[in-house]
C-alpha positions, 0 to 999 in steps of 0.5 A, spaced: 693 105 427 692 109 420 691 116 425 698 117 427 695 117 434 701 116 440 700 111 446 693 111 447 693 110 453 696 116 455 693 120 459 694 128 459 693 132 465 688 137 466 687 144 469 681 147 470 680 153 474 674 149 479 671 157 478 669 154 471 668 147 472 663 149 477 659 151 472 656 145 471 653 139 474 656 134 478 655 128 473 658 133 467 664 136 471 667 128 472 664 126 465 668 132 462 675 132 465 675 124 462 673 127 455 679 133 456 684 127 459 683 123 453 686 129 449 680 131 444 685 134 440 687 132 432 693 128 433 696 131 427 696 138 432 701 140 437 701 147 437 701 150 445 698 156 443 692 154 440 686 155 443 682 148 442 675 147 443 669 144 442 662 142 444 659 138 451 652 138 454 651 145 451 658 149 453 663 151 447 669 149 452 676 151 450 683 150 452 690 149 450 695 144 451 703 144 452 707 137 453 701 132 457 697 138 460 690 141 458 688 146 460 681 149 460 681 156 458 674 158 457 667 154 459 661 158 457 655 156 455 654 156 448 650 162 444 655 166 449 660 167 444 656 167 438 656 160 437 649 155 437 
């Protein structure tokens, strides 16, 4: 539609470092690859060397994006980095 948005069906594939996804629970890891795969990023944005982030059950998550791979750069809870 109207966002410019490509084939929202595609998938990207996501590299998170299993050091990093460790961090939280079970039920969250699944449930936060599944957001990162739907590709969270602004549609107008496709720089591979910007560092994206947002915010997921208490974590600052941030990550890049090159072509159809994300990949997750840092996962920490939140206050960790001066943010709330």
């Amino acid at each position: 539609g109207w966002t410019g948005g490509g084939d929202s069906d595609a998938l990207l594939r996501v590299e998170c470092p299993e050091a990093l996804v460790s961090a939280l629970p079970p039920d969250g890891r699944e449930a936060l690859l599944g957001v990162l795969a739907n590709d969270p990023r602004p549609h107008y944005q496709a720089d591979p060397d910007r560092v994206y982030g947002l915010r997921f059950a208490g974590y600052n998550v941030r990550f890049t994006v090159a072509g159809d791979t994300l990949t997750v750069r840092e996962l920490l809870p939140e206050g960790e980095n001066g943010e709330k």
